[in-house]
KEDOSE-377754 format. One record per residue: residue in three letters; x, y, z of N, C-alpha, C in turn; residue number from 0. Coordinates in nm, 3 decimals. Atoms other than C-alpha are relative to their C-alpha. Last residue first. Layout:
ATOM code      nX      nY      nZ     caX     caY     caZ      cX      cY      cZ pos
ATOM  ALA       X       Y       Z       X       Y       Z       X       Y       Z NUM
...
***
This chain:
ATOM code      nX      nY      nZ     caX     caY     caZ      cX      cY      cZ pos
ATOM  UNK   0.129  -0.074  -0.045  -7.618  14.020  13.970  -0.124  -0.045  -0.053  89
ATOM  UNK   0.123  -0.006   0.103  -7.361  13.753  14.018  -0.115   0.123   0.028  88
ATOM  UNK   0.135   0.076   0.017  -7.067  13.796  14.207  -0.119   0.051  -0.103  87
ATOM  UNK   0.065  -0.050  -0.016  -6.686  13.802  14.087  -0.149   0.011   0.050  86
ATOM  UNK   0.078  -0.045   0.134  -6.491  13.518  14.120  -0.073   0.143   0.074  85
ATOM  UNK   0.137   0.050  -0.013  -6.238  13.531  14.421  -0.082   0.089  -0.075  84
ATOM  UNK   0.133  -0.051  -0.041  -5.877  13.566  14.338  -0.121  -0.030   0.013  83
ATOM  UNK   0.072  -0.006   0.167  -5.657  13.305  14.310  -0.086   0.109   0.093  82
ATOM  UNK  -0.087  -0.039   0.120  -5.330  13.235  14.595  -0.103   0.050  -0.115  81
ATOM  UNK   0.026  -0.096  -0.036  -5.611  13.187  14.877   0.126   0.098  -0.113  80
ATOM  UNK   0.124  -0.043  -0.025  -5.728  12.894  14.696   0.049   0.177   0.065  79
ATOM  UNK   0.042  -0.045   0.116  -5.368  12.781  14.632  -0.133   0.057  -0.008  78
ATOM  UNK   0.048   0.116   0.097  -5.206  12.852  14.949  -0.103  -0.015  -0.110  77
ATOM  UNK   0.139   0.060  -0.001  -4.996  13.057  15.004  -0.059  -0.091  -0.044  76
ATOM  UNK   0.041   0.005   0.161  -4.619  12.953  15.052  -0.144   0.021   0.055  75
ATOM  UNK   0.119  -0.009  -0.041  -4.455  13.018  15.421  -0.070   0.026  -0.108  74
ATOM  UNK  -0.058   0.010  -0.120  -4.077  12.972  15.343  -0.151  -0.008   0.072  73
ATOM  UNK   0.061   0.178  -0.001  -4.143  12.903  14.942  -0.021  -0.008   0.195  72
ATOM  UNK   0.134   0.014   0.046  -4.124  13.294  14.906  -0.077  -0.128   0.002  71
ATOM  UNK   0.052   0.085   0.140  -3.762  13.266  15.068  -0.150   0.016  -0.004  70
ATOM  UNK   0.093   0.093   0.002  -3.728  13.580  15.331  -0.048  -0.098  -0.099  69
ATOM  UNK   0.106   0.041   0.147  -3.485  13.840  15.255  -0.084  -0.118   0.040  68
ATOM  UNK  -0.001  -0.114   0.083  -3.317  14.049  15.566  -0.065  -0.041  -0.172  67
ATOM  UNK   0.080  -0.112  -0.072  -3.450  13.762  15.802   0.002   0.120  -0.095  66
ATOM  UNK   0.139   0.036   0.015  -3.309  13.492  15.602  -0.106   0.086   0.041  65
ATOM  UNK   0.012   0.005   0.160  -2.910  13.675  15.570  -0.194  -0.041   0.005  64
ATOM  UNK   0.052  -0.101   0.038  -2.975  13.701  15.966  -0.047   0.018  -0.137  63
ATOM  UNK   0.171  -0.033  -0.091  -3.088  13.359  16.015   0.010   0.146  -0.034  62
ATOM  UNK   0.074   0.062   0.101  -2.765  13.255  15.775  -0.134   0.082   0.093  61
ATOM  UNK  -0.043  -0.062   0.096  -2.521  13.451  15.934  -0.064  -0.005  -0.093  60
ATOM  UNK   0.055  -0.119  -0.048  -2.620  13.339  16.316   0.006   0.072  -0.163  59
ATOM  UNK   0.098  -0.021  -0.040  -2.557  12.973  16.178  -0.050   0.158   0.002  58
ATOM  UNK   0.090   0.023   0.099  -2.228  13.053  16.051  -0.154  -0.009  -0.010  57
ATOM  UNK   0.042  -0.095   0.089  -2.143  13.219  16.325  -0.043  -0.007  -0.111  56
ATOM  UNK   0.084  -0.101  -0.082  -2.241  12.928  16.580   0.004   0.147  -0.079  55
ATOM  UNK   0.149   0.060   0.009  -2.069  12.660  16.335  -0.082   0.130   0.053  54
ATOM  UNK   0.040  -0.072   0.144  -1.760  12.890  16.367  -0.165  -0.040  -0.025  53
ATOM  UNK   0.063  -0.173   0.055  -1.827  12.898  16.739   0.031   0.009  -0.130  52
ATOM  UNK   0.138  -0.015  -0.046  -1.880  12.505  16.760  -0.046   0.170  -0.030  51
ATOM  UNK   0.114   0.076   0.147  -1.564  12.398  16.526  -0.162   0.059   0.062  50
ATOM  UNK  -0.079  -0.074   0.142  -1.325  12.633  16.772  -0.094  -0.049  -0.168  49
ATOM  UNK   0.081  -0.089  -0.036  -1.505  12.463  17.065   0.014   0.104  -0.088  48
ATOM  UNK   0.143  -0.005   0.056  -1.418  12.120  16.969  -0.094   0.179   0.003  47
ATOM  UNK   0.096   0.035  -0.082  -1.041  12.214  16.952  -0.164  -0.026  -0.031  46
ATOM  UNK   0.204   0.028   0.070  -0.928  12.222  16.647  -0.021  -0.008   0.122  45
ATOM  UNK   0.048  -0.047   0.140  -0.553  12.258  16.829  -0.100  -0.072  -0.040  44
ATOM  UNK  -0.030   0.066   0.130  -0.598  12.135  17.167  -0.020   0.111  -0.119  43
ATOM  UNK  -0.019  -0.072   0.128  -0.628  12.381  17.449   0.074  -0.015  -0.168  42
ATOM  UNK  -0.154  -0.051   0.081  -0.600  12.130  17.679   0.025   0.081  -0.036  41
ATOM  UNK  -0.030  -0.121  -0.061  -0.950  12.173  17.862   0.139   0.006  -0.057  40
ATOM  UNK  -0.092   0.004  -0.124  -1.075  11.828  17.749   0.069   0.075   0.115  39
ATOM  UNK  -0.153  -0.076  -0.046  -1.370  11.919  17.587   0.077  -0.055   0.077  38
ATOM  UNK  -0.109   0.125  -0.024  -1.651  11.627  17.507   0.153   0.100  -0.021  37
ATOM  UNK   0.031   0.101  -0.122  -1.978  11.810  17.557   0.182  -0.064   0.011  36
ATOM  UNK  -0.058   0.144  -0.062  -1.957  12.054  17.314  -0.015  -0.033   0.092  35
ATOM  UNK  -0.097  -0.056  -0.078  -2.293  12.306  17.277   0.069  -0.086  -0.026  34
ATOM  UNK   0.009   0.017  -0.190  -2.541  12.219  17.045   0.146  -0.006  -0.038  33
ATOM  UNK  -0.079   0.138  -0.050  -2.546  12.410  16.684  -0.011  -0.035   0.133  32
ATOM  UNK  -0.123  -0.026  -0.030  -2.869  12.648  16.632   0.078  -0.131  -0.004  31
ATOM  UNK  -0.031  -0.047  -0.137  -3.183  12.461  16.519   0.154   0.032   0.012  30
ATOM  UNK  -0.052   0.128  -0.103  -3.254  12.438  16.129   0.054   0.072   0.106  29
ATOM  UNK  -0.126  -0.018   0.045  -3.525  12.682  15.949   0.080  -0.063   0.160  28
ATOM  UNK  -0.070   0.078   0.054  -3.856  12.627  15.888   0.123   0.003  -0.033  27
ATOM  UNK  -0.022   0.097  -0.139  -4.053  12.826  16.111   0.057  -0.094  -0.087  26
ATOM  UNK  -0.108   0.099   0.073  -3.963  13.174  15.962  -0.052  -0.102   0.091  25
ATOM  UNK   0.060   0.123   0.066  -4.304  13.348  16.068   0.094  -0.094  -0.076  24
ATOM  UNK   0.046  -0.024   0.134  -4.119  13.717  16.140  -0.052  -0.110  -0.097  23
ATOM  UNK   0.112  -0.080   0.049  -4.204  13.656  16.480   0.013   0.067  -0.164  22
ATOM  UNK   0.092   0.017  -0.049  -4.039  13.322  16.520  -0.102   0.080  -0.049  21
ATOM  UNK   0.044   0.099   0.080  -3.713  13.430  16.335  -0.152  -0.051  -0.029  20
ATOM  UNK   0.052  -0.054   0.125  -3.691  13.709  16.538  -0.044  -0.091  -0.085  19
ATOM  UNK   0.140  -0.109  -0.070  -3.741  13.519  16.855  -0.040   0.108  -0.139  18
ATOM  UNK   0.087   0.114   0.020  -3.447  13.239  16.718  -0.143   0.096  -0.008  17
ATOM  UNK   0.001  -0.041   0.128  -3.207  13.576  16.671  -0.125  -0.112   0.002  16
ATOM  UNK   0.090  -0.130   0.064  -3.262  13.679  17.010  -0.050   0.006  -0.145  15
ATOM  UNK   0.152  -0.002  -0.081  -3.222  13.277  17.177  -0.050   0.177  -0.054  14
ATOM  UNK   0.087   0.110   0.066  -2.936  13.233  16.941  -0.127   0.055   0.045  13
ATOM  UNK   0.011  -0.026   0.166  -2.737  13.559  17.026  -0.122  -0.043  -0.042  12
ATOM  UNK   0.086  -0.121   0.049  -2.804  13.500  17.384  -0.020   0.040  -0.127  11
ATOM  UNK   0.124   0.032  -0.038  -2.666  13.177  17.368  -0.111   0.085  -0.006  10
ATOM  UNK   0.081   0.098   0.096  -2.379  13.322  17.228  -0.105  -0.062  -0.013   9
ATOM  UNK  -0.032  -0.133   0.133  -2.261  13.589  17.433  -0.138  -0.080  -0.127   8
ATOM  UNK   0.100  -0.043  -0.026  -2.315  13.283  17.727  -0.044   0.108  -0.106   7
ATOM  UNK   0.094   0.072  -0.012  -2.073  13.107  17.576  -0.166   0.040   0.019   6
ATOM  UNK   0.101  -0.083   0.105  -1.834  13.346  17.543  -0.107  -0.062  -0.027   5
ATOM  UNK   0.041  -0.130  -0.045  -1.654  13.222  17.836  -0.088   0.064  -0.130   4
ATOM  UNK   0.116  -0.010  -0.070  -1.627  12.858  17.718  -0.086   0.163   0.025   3
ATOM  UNK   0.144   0.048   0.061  -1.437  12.995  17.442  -0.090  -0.034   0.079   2
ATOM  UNK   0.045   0.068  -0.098  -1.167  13.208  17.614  -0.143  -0.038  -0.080   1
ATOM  UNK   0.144   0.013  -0.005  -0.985  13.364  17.304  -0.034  -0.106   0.104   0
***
């Protein structure tokens, strides 16, 4: 696996799944992971980039899971528009 190289795979992910998010009125839900910064190019075991794309599917796993059910607390009405409105007087 070439991790920088999928980088871009991923970005795109974020930036399609963030847009759904957006238009289905999720706005309370936490920003993708940032990128590493502090690679060496070794190909250390754990590398940092090995902790960034699980992070990055976990993330993507949760926005979808939120998208296919939506918490009811995620955009709560509010209480006035939560009650019906009295009847009027004749």
């Amino acid at each position: 696996m070439s991790f920088p190289s999928e980088l871009q795979t991923v970005r795109a992910r974020f930036a399609a799944l963030e847009l759904r998010l957006s238009a289905g009125g999720v706005s309370r839900f936490r920003p993708p992971p940032q990128e590493p910064t502090t690679c060496c190019g070794r190909g250390c075991n754990g590398c940092v980039w090995e902790g960034f794309y699980a992070a990055a599917a976990r993330w993507c796993e949760d926005a979808l899971e939120l998208l296919a059910d939506p918490p009811a607390t995620q955009n709560p009405p509010t209480k006035a528009a939560a009650q019906p409105l009295p009847e009027p007087r004749s």
